[in-house]
TORFI-164250 format. One record per residue (C-alpha): residue in three letters; x, y, z. Coordinates in steps of 0.02 Angstrom, whole numbers, padded with zeros to 5 digits, always signed. Layout:
<rs>
ALAXYZ;...
</rs>
This chain:
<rs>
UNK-00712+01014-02553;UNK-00546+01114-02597;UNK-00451+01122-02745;UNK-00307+01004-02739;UNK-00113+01072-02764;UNK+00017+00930-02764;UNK+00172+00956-02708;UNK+00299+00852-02838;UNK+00431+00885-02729;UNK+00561+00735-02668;UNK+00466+00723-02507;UNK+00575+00563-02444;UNK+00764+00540-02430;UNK+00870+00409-02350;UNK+00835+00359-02182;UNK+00917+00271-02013;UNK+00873+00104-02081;UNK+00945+00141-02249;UNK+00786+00141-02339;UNK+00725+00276-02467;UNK+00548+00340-02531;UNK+00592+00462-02663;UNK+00450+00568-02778;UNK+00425+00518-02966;UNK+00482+00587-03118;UNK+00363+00608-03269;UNK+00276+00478-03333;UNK+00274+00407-03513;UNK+00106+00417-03601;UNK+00123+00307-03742;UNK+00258+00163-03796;UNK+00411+00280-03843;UNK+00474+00294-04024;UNK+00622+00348-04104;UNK+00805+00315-04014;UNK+00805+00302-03818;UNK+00921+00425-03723;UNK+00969+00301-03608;UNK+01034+00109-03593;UNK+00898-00039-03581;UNK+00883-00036-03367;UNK+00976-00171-03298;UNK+00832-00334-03248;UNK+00848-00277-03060;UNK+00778-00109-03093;UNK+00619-00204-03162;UNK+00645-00345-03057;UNK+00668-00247-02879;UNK+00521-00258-02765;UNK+00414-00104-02763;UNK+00494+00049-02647;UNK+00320+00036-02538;UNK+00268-00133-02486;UNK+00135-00061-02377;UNK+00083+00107-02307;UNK-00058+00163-02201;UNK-00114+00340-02114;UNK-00142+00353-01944;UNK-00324+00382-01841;UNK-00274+00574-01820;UNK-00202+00590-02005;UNK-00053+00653-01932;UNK+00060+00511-01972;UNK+00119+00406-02121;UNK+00207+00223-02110;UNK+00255+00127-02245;UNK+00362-00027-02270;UNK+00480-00022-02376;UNK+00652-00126-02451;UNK+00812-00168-02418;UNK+00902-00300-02513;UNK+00797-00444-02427;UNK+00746-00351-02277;UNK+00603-00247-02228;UNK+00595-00080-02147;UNK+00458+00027-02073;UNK+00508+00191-02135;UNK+00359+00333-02019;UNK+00341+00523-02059;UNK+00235+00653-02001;UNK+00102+00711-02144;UNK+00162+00897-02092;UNK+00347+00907-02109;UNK+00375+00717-02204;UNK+00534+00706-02109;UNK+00565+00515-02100;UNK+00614+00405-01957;UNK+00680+00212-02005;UNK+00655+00060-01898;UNK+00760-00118-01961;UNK+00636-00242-01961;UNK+00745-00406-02062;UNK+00681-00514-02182;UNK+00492-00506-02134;UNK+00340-00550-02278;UNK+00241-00407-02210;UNK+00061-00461-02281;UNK-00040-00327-02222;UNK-00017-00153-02116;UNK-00125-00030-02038;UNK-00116+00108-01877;UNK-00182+00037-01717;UNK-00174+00180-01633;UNK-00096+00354-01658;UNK+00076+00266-01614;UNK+00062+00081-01646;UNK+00055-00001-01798;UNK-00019-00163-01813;UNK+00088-00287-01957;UNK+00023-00446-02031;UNK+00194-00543-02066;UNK+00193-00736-02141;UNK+00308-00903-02102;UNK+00321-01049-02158;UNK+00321-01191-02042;UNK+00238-01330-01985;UNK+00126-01347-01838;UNK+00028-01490-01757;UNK-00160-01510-01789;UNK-00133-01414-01947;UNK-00065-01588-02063;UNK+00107-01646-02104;UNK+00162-01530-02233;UNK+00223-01362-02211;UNK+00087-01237-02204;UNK+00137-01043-02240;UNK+00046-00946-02057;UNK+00006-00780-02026;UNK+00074-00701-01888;UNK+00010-00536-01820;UNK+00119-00392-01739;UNK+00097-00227-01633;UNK+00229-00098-01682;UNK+00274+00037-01539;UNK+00361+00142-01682;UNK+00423+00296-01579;UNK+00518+00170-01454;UNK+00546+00031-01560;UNK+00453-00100-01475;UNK+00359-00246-01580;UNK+00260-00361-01482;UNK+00202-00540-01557;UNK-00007-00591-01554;UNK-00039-00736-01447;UNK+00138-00733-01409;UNK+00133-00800-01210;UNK-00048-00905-01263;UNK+00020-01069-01295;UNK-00059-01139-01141;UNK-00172-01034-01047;UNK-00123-00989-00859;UNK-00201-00946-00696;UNK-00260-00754-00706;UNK-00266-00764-00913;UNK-00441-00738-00987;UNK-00420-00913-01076;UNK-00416-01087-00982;UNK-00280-01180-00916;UNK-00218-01291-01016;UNK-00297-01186-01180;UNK-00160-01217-01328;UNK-00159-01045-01481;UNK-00014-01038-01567;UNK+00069-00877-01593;UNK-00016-00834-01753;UNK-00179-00762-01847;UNK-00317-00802-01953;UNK-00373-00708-02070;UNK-00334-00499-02070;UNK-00365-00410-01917;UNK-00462-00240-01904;UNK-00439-00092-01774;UNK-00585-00054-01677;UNK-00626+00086-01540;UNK-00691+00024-01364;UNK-00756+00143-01229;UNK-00627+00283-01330;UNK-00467+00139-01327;UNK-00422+00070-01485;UNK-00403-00099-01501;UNK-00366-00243-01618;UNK-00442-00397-01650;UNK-00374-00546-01717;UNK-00457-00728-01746;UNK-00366-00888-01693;UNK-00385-01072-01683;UNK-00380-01147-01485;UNK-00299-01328-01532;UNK-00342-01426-01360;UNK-00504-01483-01286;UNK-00652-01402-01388;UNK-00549-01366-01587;UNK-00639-01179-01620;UNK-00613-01025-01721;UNK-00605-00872-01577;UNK-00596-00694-01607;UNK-00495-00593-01493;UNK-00450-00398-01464;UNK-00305-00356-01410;UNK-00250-00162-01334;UNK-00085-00105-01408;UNK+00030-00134-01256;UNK-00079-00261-01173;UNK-00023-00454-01175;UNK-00178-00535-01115;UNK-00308-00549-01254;UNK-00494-00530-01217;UNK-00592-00665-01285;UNK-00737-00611-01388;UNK-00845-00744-01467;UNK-00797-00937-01410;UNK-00834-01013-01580;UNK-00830-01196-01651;UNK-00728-01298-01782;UNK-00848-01241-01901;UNK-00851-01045-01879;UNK-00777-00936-02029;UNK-00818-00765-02041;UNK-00858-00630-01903;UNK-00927-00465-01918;UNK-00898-00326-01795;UNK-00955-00151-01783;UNK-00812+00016-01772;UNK-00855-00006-01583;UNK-00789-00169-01551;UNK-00999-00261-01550;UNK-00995-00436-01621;UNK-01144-00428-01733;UNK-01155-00588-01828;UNK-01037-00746-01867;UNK-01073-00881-02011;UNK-01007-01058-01993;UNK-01015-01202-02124;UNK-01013-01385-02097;UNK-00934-01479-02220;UNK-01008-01663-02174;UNK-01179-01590-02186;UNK-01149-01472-02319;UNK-01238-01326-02198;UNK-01218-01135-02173;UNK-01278-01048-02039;UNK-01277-00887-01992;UNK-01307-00809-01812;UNK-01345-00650-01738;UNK-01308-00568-01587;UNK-01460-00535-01503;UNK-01404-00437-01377;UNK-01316-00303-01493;UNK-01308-00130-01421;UNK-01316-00196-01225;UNK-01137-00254-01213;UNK-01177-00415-01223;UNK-01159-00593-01356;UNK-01321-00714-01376;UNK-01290-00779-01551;UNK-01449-00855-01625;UNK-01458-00925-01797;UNK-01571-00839-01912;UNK-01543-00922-02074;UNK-01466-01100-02124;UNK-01455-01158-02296;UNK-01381-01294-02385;UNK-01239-01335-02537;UNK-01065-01391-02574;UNK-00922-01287-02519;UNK-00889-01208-02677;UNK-01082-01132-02687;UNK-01118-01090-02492;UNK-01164-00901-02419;UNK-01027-00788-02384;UNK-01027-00677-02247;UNK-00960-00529-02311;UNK-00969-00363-02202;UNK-01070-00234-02108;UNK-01242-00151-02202;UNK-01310-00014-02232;UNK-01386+00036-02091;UNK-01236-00047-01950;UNK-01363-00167-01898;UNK-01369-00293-02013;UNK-01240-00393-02125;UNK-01206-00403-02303;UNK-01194-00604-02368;UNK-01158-00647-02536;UNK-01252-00790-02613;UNK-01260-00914-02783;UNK-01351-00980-02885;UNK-01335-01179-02878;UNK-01240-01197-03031;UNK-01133-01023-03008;UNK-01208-00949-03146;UNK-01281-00803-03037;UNK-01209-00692-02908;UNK-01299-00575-02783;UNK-01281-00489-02641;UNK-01400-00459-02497;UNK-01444-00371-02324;UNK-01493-00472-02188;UNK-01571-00425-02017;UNK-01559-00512-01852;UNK-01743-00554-01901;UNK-01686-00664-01997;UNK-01757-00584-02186;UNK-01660-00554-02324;UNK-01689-00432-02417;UNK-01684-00413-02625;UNK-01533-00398-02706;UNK-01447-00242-02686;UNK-01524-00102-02793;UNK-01351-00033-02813;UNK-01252-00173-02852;UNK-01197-00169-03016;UNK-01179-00343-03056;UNK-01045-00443-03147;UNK-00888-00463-03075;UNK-00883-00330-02926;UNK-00836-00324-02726;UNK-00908-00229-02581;UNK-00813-00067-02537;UNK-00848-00022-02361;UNK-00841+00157-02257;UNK-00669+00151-02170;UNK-00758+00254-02021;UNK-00925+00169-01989;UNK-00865-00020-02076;UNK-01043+00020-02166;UNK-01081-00042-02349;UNK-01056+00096-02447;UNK-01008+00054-02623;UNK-00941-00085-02740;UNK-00779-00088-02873;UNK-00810-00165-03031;UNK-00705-00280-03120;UNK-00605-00234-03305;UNK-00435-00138-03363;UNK-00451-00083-03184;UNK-00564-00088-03044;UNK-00680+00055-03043;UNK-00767+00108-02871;UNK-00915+00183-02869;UNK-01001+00241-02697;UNK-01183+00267-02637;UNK-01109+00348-02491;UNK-01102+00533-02557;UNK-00941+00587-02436;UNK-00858+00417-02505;UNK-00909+00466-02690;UNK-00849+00642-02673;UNK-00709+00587-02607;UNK-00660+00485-02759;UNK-00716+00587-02882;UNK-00586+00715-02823;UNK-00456+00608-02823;UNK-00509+00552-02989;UNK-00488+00741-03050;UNK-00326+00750-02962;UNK-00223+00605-03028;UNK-00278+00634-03198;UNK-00282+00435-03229;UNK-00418+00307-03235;UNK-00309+00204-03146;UNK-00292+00226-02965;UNK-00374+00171-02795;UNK-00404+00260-02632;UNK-00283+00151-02501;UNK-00283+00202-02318;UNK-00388+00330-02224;UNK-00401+00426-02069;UNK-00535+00432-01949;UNK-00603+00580-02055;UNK-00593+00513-02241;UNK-00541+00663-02319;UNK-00377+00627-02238;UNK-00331+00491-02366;UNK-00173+00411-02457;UNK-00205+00368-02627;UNK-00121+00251-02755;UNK-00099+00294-02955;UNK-00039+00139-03072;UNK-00057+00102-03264;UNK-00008+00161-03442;UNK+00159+00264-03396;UNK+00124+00251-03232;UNK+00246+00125-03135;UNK+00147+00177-02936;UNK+00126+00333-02869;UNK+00089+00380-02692;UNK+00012+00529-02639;UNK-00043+00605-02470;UNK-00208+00730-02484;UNK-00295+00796-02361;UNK-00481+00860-02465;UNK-00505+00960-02307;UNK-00378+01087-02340;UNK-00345+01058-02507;UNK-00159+00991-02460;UNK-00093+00890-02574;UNK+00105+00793-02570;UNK+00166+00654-02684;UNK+00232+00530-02563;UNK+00341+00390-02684;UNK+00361+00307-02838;UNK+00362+00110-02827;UNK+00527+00096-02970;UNK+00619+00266-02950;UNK+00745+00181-03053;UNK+00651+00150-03192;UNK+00658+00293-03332;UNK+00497+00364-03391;UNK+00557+00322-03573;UNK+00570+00153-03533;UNK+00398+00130-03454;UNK+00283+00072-03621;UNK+00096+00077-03642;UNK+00015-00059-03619;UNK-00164-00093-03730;UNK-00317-00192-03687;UNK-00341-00286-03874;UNK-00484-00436-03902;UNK-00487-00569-03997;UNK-00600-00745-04036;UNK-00553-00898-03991;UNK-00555-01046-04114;UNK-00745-01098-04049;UNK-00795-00903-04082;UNK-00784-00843-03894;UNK-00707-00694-03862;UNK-00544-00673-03758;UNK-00487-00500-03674;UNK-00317-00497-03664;UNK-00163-00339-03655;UNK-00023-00304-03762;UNK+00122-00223-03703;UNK+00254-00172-03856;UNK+00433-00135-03850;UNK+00484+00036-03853;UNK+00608+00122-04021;UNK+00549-00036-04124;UNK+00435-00035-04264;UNK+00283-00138-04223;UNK+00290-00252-04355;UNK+00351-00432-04374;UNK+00419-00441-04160;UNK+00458-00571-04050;UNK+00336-00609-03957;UNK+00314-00691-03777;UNK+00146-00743-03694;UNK+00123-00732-03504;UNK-00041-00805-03422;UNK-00085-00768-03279;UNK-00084-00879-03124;UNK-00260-00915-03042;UNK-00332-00975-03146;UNK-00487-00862-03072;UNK-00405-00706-03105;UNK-00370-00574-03204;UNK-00225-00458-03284;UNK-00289-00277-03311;UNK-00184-00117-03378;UNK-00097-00088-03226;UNK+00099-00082-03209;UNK+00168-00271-03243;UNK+00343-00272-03185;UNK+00379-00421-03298;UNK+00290-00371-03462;UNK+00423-00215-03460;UNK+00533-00318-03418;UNK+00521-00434-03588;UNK+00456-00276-03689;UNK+00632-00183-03634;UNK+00702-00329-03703;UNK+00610-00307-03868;UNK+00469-00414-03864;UNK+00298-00414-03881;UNK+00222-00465-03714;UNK+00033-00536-03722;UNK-00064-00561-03580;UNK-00242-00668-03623;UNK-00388-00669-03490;UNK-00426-00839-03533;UNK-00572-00935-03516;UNK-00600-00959-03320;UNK-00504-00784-03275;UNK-00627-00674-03154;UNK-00681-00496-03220;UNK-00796-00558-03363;UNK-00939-00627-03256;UNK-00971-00790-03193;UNK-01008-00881-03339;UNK-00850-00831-03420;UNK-00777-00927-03281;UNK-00888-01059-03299;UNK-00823-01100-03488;UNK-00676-01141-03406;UNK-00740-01275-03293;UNK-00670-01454-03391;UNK-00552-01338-03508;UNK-00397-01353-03429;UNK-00276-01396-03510;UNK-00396-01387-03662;UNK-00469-01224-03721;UNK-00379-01132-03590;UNK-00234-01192-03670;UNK-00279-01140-03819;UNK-00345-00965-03809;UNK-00156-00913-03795;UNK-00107-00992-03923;UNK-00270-00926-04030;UNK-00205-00768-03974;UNK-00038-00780-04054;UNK-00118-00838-04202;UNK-00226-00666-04201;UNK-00062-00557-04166;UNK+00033-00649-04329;UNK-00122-00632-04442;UNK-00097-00437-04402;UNK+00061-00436-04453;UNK+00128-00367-04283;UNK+00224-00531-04228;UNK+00347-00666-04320;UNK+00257-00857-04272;UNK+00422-00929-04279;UNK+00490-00810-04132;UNK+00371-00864-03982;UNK+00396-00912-03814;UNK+00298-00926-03662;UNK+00314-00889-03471;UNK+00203-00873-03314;UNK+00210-00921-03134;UNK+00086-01054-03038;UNK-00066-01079-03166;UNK+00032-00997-03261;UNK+00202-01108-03239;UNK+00069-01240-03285;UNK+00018-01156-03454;UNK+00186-01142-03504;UNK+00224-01338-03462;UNK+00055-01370-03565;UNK+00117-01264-03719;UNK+00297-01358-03731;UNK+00178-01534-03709;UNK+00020-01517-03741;UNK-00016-01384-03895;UNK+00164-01420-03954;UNK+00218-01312-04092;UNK+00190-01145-04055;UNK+00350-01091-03946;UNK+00506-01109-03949;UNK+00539-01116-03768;UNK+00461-01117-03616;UNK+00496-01049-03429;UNK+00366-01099-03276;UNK+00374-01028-03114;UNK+00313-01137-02990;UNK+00193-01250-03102;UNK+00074-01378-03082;UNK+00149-01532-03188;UNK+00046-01681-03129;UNK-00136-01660-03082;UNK-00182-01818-02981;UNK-00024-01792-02863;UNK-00061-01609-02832;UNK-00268-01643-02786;UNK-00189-01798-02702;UNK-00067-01664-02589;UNK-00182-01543-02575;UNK-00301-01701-02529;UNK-00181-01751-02383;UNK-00170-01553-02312;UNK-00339-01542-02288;UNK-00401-01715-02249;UNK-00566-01706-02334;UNK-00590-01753-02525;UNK-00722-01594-02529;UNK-00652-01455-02447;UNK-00657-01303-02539;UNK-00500-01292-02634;UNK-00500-01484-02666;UNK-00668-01462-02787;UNK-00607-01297-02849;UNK-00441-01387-02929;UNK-00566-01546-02984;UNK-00704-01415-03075;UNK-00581-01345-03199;UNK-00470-01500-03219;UNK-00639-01605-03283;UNK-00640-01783-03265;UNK-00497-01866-03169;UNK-00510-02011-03272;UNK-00433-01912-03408;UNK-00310-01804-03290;UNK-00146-01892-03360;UNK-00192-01807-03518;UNK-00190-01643-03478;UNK-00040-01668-03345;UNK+00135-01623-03432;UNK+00242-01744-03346;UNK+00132-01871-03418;UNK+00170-01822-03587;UNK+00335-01749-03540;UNK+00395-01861-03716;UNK+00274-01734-03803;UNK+00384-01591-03764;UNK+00438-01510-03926;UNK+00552-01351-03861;UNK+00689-01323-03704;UNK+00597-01305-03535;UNK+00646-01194-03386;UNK+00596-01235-03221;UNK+00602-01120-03067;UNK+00544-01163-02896;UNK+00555-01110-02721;UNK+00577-01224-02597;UNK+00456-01128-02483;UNK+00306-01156-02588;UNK+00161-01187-02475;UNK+00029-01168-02652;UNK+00116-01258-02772;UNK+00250-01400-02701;UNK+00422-01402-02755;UNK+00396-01571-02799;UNK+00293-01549-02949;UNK+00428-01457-03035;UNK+00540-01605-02978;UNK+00435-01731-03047;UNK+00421-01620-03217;UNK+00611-01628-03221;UNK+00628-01808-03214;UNK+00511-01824-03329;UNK+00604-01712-03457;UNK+00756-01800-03428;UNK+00703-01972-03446;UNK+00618-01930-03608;UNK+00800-01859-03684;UNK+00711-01678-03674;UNK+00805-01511-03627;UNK+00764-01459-03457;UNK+00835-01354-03324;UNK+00770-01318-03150;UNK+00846-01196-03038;UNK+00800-01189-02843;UNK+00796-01044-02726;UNK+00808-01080-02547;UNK+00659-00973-02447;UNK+00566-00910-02598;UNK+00375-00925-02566;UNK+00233-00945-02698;UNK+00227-00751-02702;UNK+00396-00708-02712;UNK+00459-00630-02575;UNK+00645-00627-02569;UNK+00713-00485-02667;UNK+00873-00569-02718;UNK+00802-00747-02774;UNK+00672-00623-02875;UNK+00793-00529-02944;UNK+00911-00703-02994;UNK+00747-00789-03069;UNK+00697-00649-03205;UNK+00885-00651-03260;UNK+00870-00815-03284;UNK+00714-00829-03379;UNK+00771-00691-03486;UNK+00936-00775-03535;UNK+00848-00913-03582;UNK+00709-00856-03679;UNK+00864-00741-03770;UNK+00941-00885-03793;UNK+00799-01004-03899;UNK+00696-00882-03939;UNK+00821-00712-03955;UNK+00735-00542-04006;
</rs>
């Protein structure tokens, strides 16, 4: 492959649609020192959502789209890879999930709403919603749109109710030389089943592919539109099944089931992709007590085969050849995930971009039909996201856009991946982001867990830890006991702890940074969103003492009423997210304990509370209940609403409105 030149040129100004994707400037290697040449950057410059959303390159590697930001609206902002000459289309205040090219001029959008629907519960669910974008003319055209009951001449039946949404992401396929797209949806009348569609790009009757049942989950498909296998579980007998299509290669779908096990929810087979040699499927399976984790090949024989020589065990996901769908590698979990290929085009491939970025930290994110057409993405210490277009065929090389062009490079500090031991001697990975032009001795200091709680912070760019480090505080970030990334029985030793010794590996953590020296234990405060909104509740209630405020973003704050909700969405007591909120709360006998607006008369600092009211993960009414709580215990509280904002923060304003808020506060009882 060719030597790589980038082009650091401003590929990307202003467009119809008023949008902007503009080329970085240099990049700060280490936290700066000395006196800054420039003002702290206001909170929106930090607080902003990132210039690229989403972006994708076409089949033919010809053409670029990304979505991109404009106050609360979206835009799709498309360029040729030759000339980079943009072209802006409006699209309004969409939560674009997902993107990719259907075709050489459609691209396909996976946008979100909140709503409610019948036969999905009472409460408001948040939906996917999938989208065909005719870019050149401006034409978008809605999934399932015309599908809510089936007509005469329509491939479904009369009478056949899917509403106008998707589940799960939807994948581009090539039939008979036509791209297509295929989508999965629910058919709510007569038989309840999970069906998977395709769709062509300007077609609005989809084809049905695979009739399934209530209990279908996962498909796989091959590049050519063949249905190879599908798994289904059934939760009343606890079974997974998995079928194959007998009839692959002919055209044709007789599903047989080849292998059936049994376990709770939390423990059964996943069906995760294509194999190795596009015939069989790749299923993930545990060990009874989730101790173990393997993955394996399985035939339409019905034989599984060893675990994967070349998985590399731990905490680590399938990659999979954006060409053929094959297996053909797996990223593993720590600062940042690292892939590492058995495909040798796939491995070359990344080890050039490695070489070209000059960064640990990046990740290969949309190809073309030939993978040496790629975009890649570059994140981490100095690094606030970098695009770049390469084509490893020609050695062309063009840096597309930096996520915060606002930000200056002097005011982007390293972050540091530290350790420590926790007071029962196990050991917690956690990052450290300092405040630049201060002397790293004797600082503020503000923890931030991370929601999940089965996840993970790494080294890459956190918009908020700059934010509190431009401030002037110490930011720490613990991977606490039951984060991902560590192996499974790391997340295992969280299983009871909530509220416990999850709690209390950030504060062991603080404890570690004052023994150093490097923080003052009388300036702390804590903030994080969702698990997080509920570890900052916990440290103002539960292991009092150690901050002097506290600001939670969308927080759990009683446990019984949340299982009880989530309970009443679902409708079954053992449905997978019902057991995984019961394994790490423990015993429900002793929930009240470990629920803050139980012991909201514990609360020994001023609380912030900040909520959208189109939570769909974490209901609005737990911070509610928290509040009156607070208040009928004498205790300082404040809760602030924001009409639209979802669990993931979408709307750029209400984003913007809730950092400046949490920083005033924490300023205000615990100032730098």
């Amino acid at each position: 492959m060719k030597r790589i030149n980038i082009d650091r040129r401003a590929v990307l100004a202003g467009t119809g649609a008023g949008m902007a994707l503009v080329a970085t400037g240099a990049a700060a290697r280490d936290t700066p020192v000395g006196k800054p040449t420039t003002p702290p950057p206001p909170i929106e410059v930090f607080a902003r959502l990132p210039v690229v959303d989403q972006i994708a390159l076409s089949p033919d590697g010809r053409t670029i789209a990304a979505i991109t930001q404009k106050g609360d609206d979206k835009a799709l902002i498309t360029f040729l890879a030759a000339d980079l000459k943009p072209k802006g289309m409006a699209l309004g205040p969409q939560r674009v999930r997902d993107m990719f090219f259907g075709d050489n001029q459609h691209v396909v959008l996976m946008d979100s709403t909140t709503t409610q629907l019948p036969g999905f519960g009472e409460e408001k669910r948040e939906f996917s919603v999938g989208m065909t974008v005719d870019f050149a003319n401006a034409k978008v055209r809605t999934l399932f749109e015309n599908q809510m009951h089936g007509s005469t001449g329509s491939i479904l039946n009369v009478g056949d109710t899917f509403y106008p949404i998707v589940v799960r992401p939807m994948q581009r396929v090539k039939v008979n030389g036509q791209y297509r797209v295929t989508a999965e949806n629910y058919r709510f009348s007569g038989a309840y089943s999970l069906c998977l569609f395709d769709f062509g790009m300007d077609s609005v009757t989809p084809h049905l592919m695979v009739d399934g049942s209530e209990d279908t989950e996962d498909f796989v498909v091959t590049p050519d539109g063949e249905v190879v296998a599908f798994s289904a579980f059934n939760e009343l007998r606890k079974e997974w099944t998995l079928a194959f299509n007998s009839e692959l290669g002919t055209g044709h779908t007789e599903f047989k089931p080849v292998y059936r096990t049994t376990g709770q929810a939390l423990n059964h087979p996943q069906l995760v992709g294509l194999g190795r040699d596009g015939k069989s499927v790749v299923i993930l399976l545990f060990s009874d007590n989730r101790e173990t984790q393997t993955y394996h090949e399985i035939a339409g024989d019905g034989v599984l085969s060893s675990p994967l020589p070349e998985d590399p065990g731990g905490d680590r996901s399938p990659l999979f050849h954006p060409t053929t769908f094959r297996l053909a590698g797996f990223a593993q979990a720590g600062d940042w995930a690292r892939a590492t290929y058995f495909d040798p085009l796939m491995q070359k491939l990344n080890e050039s971009v490695a070489k070209m970025v000059a960064t640990p930290l990046f990740s290969l994110k949309s190809f073309a039909e030939d993978p040496r057409q790629l975009i890649a993405y570059s994140e981490g210490e100095g690094d606030a996201g970098t695009y770049y277009y390469i084509d490893l065929s020609t050695g062309e090389g063009k840096e597309l856009s930096s996520n915060y062009p606002d930000l200056p490079s002097e005011w982007i500090t390293r972050k540091q991946a530290i350790a420590y031991k926790a007071a029962d001697g196990l050991r917690i990975h956690a990052y450290l982001t300092l405040p630049p032009f201060r002397d790293a001795k004797n600082l503020p200091l503000v923890v931030l867990p991370h929601g999940g709680p089965e996840a993970h912070d790494d080294l890459g760019f956190d918009w908020q830890a700059q934010t509190f480090a431009s401030r002037g505080y110490v930011v720490l970030q613990p991977n606490y006991r039951g984060s991902d990334g560590y192996g499974q029985p790391f997340v295992n030793a969280g299983h009871g702890e909530w509220g416990r010794k999850m709690q209390t590996d950030l504060s062991d953590g603080v404890r570690f940074l004052a023994a150093q020296g490097l923080i003052d234990p009388k300036r702390v405060a804590i903030f994080g969103a969702s698990y997080g909104g509920y570890a900052a509740l916990a440290g103002a209630t539960l292991d009092t003492g150690v901050y002097n405020c506290a600001v939670s973003i969308a927080g759990p704050s009683d446990l019984k009423s949340i299982v009880d909700w989530e309970d009443s969405k679902t409708g079954y007591q053992e449905a997978t997210q019902v057991l995984y909120w019961r394994e790490f709360m423990g015993d429900q006998a002793r929930w009240n304990e470990i629920s803050p607006a139980k012991q909201a008369a514990k609360a020994s600092c001023p609380i912030l509370l900040i909520h959208g009211t189109d939570d769909t993960v974490v209901p609005i009414d737990q911070s509610y209940e928290m509040q009156g709580a607070l208040k009928a215990a004498g205790k300082n509280v404040q809760l602030i609403t924001y009409k639209g904002q979802t669990h993931w923060e979408d709307s750029q304003s209400s984003r913007i409105a809730m950092m400046q808020a949490a920083v005033d506060f924490i300023q205000k009882y615990n100032p730098a």
